[in-house]
Structures are given as C-alpha cells and as structure tokens.
C-alpha distance (Angstrom), angle and dihedral (degrees) to the residues before:
residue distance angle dihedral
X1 . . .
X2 3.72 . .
X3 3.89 135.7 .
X4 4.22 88.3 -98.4
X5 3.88 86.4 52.3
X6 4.16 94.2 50.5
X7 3.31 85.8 55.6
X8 3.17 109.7 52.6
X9 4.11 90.8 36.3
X10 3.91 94.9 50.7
X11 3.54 103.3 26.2
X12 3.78 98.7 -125.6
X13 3.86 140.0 124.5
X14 3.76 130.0 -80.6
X15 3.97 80.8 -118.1
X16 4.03 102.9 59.8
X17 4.37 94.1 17.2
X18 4.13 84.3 101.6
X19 4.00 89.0 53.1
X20 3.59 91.5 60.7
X21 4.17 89.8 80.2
X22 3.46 110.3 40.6
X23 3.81 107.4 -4.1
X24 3.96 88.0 -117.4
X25 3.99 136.0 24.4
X26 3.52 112.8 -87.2
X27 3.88 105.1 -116.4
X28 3.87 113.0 -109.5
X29 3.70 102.9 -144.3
X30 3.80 92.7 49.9
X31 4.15 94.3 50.4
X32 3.74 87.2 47.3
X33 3.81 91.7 52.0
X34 3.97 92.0 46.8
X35 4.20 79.8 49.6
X36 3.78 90.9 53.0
X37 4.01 99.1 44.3
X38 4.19 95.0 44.7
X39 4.00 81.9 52.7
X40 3.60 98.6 53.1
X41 4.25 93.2 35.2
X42 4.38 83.6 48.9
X43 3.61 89.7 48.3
X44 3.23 100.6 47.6
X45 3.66 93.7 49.5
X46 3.88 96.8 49.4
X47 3.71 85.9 46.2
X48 4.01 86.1 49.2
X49 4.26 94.2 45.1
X50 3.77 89.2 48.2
X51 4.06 92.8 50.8
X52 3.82 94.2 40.2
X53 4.14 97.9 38.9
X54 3.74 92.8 -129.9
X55 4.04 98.5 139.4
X56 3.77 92.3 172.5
X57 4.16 80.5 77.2
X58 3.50 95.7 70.0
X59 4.02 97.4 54.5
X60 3.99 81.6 47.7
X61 3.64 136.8 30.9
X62 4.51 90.2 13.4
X63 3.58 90.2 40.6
X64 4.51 87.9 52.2
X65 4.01 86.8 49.1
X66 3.22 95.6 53.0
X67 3.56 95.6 44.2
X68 3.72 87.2 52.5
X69 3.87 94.4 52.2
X70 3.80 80.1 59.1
X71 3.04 103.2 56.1
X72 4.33 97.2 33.6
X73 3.91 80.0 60.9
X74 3.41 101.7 45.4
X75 4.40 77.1 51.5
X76 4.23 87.3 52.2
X77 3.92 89.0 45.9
X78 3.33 87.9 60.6
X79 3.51 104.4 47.3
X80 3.87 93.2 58.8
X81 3.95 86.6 44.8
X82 3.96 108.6 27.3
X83 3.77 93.2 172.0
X84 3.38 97.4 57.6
X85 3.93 127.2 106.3
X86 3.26 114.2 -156.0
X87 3.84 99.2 55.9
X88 3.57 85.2 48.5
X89 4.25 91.0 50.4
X90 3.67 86.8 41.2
X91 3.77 96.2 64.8
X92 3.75 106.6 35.4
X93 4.02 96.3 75.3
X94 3.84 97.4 30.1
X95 4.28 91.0 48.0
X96 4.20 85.0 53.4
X97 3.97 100.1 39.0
X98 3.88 102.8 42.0
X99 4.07 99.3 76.0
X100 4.13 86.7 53.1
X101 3.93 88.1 79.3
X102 3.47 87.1 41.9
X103 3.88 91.7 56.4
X104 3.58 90.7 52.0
X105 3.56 96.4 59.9
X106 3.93 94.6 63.3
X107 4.04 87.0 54.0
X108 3.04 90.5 58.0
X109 4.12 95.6 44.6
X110 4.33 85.4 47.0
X111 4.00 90.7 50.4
X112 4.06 90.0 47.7
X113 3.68 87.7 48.8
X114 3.73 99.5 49.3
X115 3.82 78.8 53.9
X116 3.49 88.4 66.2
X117 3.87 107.3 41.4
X118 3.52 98.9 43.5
X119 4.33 127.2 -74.9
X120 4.14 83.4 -128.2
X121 3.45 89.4 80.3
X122 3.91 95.4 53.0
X123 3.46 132.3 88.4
X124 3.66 89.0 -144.7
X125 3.73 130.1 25.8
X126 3.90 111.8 -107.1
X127 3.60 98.7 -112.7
X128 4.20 89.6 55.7
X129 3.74 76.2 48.0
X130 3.25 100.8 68.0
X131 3.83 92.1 29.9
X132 3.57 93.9 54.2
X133 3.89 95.3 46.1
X134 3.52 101.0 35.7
X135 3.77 90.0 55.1
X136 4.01 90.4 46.4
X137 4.05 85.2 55.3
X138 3.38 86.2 47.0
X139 3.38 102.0 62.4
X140 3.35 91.1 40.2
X141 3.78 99.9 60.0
X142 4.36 85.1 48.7
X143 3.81 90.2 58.6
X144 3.85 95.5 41.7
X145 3.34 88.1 50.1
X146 3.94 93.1 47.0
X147 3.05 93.2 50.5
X148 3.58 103.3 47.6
X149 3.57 95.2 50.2
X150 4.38 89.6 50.8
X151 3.92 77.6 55.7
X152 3.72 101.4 48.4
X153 4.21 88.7 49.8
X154 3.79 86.8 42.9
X155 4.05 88.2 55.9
X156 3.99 93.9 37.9
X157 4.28 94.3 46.2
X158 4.12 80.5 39.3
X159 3.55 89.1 -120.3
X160 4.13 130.1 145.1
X161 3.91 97.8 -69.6
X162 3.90 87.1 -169.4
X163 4.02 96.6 92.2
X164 3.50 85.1 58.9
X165 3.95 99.0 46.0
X166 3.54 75.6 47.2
X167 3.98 99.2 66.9
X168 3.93 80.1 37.0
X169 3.79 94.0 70.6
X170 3.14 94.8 40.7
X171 4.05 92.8 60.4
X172 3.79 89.0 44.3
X173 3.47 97.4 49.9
X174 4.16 94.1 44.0
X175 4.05 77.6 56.0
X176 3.78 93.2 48.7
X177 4.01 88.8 49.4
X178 3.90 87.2 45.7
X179 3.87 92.0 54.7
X180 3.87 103.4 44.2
X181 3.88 83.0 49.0
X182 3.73 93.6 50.3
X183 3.93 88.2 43.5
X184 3.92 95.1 48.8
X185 3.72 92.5 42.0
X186 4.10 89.6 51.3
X187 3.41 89.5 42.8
X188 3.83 86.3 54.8
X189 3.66 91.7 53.4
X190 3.63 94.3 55.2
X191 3.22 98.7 51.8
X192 3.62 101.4 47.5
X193 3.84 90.2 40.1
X194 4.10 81.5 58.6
X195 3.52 102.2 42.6
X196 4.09 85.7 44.9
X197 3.95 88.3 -122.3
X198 4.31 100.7 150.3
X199 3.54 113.1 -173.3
X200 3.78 107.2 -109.6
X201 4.27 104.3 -133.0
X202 3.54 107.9 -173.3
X203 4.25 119.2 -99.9
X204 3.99 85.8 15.2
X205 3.99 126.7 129.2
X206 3.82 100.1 -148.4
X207 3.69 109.9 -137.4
X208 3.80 125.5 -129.7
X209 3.82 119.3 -84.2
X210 3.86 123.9 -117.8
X211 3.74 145.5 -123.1
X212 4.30 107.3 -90.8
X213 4.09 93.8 -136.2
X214 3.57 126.7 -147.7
X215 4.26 85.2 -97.5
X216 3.54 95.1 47.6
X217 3.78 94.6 47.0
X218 4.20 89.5 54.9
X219 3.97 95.3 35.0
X220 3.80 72.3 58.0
X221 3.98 97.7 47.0
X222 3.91 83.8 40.3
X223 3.81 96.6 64.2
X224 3.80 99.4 35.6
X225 4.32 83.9 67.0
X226 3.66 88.2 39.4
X227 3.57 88.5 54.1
X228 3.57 102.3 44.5
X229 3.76 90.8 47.1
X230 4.26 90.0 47.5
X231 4.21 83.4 50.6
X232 3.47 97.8 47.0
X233 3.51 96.3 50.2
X234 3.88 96.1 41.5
X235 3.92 96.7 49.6
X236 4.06 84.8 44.2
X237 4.27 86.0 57.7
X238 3.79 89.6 37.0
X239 4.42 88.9 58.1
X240 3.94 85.5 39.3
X241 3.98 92.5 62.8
X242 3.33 92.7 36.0
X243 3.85 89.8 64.9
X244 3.55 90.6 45.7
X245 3.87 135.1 -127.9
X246 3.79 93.8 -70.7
X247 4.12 88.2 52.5
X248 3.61 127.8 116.9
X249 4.02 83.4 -120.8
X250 3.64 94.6 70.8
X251 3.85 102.1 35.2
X252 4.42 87.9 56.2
X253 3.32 95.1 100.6
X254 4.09 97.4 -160.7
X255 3.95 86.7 40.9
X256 3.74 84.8 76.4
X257 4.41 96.3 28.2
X258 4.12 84.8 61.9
X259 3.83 108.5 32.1
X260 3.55 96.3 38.1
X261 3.48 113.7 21.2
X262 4.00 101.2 35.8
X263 4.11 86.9 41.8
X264 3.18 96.5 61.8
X265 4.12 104.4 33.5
X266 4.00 78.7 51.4
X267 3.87 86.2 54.5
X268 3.17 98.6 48.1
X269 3.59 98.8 49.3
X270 3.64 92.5 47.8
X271 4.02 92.2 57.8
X272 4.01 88.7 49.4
X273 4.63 90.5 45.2
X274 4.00 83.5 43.5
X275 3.52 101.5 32.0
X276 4.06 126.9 173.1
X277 3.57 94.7 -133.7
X278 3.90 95.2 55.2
X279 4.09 94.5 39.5
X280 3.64 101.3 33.9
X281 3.83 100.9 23.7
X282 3.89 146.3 -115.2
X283 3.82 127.1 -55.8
X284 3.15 95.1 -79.2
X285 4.13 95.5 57.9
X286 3.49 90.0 51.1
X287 3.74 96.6 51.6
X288 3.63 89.8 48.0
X289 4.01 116.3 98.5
X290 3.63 101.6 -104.0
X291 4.05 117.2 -130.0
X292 3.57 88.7 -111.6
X293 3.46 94.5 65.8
X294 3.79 90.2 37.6
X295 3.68 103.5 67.0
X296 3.42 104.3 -115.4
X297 3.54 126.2 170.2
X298 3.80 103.6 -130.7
X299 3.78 108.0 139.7
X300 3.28 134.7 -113.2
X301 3.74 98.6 -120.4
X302 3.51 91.9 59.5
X303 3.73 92.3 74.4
X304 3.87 118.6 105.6
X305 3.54 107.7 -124.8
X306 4.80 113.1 -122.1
C-alpha cells in the first residue's frame, strides 16, 4: 500500500500518512544492524546444534533468530519505504512470536538440570517441566500469532486493529505469567537444592544429592541473564499493548530498539557464550541416565555449595 492509497484509506495528508504505522520511520542503519547480529547469533547456534547433536536447538533458539531476522527486515523495509503496508504487517506478528522458541529452549536447559541435581528438590519432575512449560509457550505463540494476524487484516481492510492487539496481549501476558512462574519455581529449586531441603512425597526413598560442577553452576549463571533479558523484554511488550496501538509506548521508536530488540539479541548471545551443549554436554550426555537417577552413592558433602 502506497502513500496515494493511505490517503485515500485514512483520510490524512501526504505530510503525516507515514505516521499512521509506526508514529516515526524506523531508522535504516539500526534494522540492518539488528539483521546482521540475529544472523551471526542464528548461525552460530545452528553451527553449535549440529556440532553438539542437540536437535531440540533448531525448533528453539535457530528457529527465534530467524524469526527475528524476519521481522528486523520487514523493520529495514520499512524504513526505505515508510508508507508501505506490507513491511509494516510483516513485522508486527514475527517481532512478538520469535522469543517464544527462544523461551522454550531454557525449559528445556532447567528440566536437564534438575536431572542433574536431584528431582527431590523440584516441585515438579523435569520431564512435567518441560511438558508443562513448553505447552504454556505453546499456547502462547498460537494466540500471538492469532492475534497478530486479526490485526494485520484489521490494518489492511482499514478496520479497528485493536481486537486483534487485543488477543495479542493476552498471548504475551499468558507468556509473561509462564516465565515468572518458571523463574520462581527454579529459583525454588535452587534454593532448596542448596539448603539440602528435599521435598518429602509420601512412600518415596529420596535419593542422594549431587556435586553442582563447574558446567552446571554456569549453565545455571547462563539462564538466570537469559531470563532476565526474556522478562524484561516481555513485560516491556506486555505495558506496550496495554497502552494500545495509538499509545506513546508504541510510537517511541528506541522504547522498542532497547527492550525488545537488544533483550533478545543479548539472549540469544548469552545461550550461544553459555551454551548447553558445552556445559552440560552433547547428545549423547543428555541421553545418558544421569547418576541422580541412578542411585549412586556419592555423598552429600561432596557437593560444592552456589
């Protein structure tokens, strides 16, 4: 959709018609710079998932970069062409989905680590772990993406694209709800698993607790930034809906460049310097039955203390 075709859709000026989408014009060599570090970050981790056999990391943290790439040059489109449409359409549901396959991947990092410390320090066991909170992010990228595509028909039929921003929150805020969960519930973990506090289930011998290793303890460090970084950016998109898509949230142009951009190319980046396949091992690790789960008799002394 062209300048000519703003016009006569919105019934504005020449002047303001490219104010109508954003509220500014997204600057080029910023979206070509988000372009550049997504494609070395995605790279990198296909290039690490190939060398470390962990598959899962392509339907996660690759699949997120490249969703991002997307969306970042959907952004740089735009900022050549500012009237157009579809660049604009392009980027509004791939910008808000991408970081859900992201998310996923630290489930499944927490889950393998509870594998390793001992399940009788979890409220859950690690496979309903990453059940649980794969399914939550699930949902939550189906309802982002709902909504985002009710939105982008609302904006092409010039229609109210609020219902859709509508459904949009809601996805991003279920995801915001499923992280500070997942984040409280970890944190729970650790705590108890350093304070040696097992939960006591009924009719079950607890097994012994074991040594937190050098890779553990920075797989560890390694999620806690990747979480704070995934929080920050989702309760920043969960405040920018909220004030809807005429608000002074969505128009700020470096609003969205730091808390959602630089969140998530910082999270990214931070799974591929702290990454499960060099702290926790390959495939074949992983696989493996872990000596938590094998009964061994390593003592509880032995463990090095967070």
């Amino acid at each position: 959709m062209a300048i000519q075709e703003l016009t006569s859709v919105f019934g504005v000026t020449a002047i303001n018609a490219h104010h109508l989408l954003y509220g500014y014009v997204p600057t080029e060599w910023i979206c070509i710079l988000f372009i550049v570090l997504f494609s070395i970050t995605t790279v990198i981790h296909i290039g690490q998932a190939v060398w470390s056999r962990l598959w899962w990391l392509f339907g996660t943290a690759a699949l997120a970069g490249l969703i991002e790439i997307i969306g970042w040059g959907g952004r740089t489109w735009s900022s050549i062409s500012p009237t157009l449409l579809d660049p604009f359409l392009m980027q509004i549901t791939t910008t808000i989905i991408a970081p859900t396959p992201l998310i996923a991947a630290n489930f499944v990092i927490l889950g393998q680590i509870i594998r390793r410390l001992g399940q009788q320090y979890s409220r859950l066991s690690a496979m309903w772990y990453t059940i649980i909170f794969c399914s939550c992010d699930l949902i939550a990228l189906i309802v982002q993406a709902i909504g985002g595509a009710k939105a982008s028909g609302a904006v092409q039929n010039n229609e109210d694209p609020n219902p859709g921003g509508h459904i949009m929150l809601g996805g991003i805020a279920f995801q915001l709800a499923a992280v500070s969960i997942y984040m409280i519930l970890a944190a729970e973990f650790l705590l108890r698993y350093h304070l040696d506090k097992p939960y006591h289930r009924k009719g079950e011998v607890l097994p012994k607790s074991f040594a937190l290793d050098r890779g553990v303890k920075l797989m560890i460090v390694g999620l806690v930034f990747d979480g704070l970084f995934i929080l920050i950016r989702s309760i920043y998109r969960t405040i920018e809906l909220t004030n809807g898509w005429g608000g002074r949230i969505i128009h700020t142009q470096v609003y969205f460049n730091v808390l959602d951009g630089t969140m998530i190319v910082l999270a990214m980046f931070t799974l591929n310097f702290f990454h499960p396949g060099f702290l926790l091992g390959k495939a074949d690790r992983w696989n493996s039955k872990q000596p938590s789960e094998a009964g061994s008799e390593t003592p509880r002394e032995s463990k090095e203390r967070v």
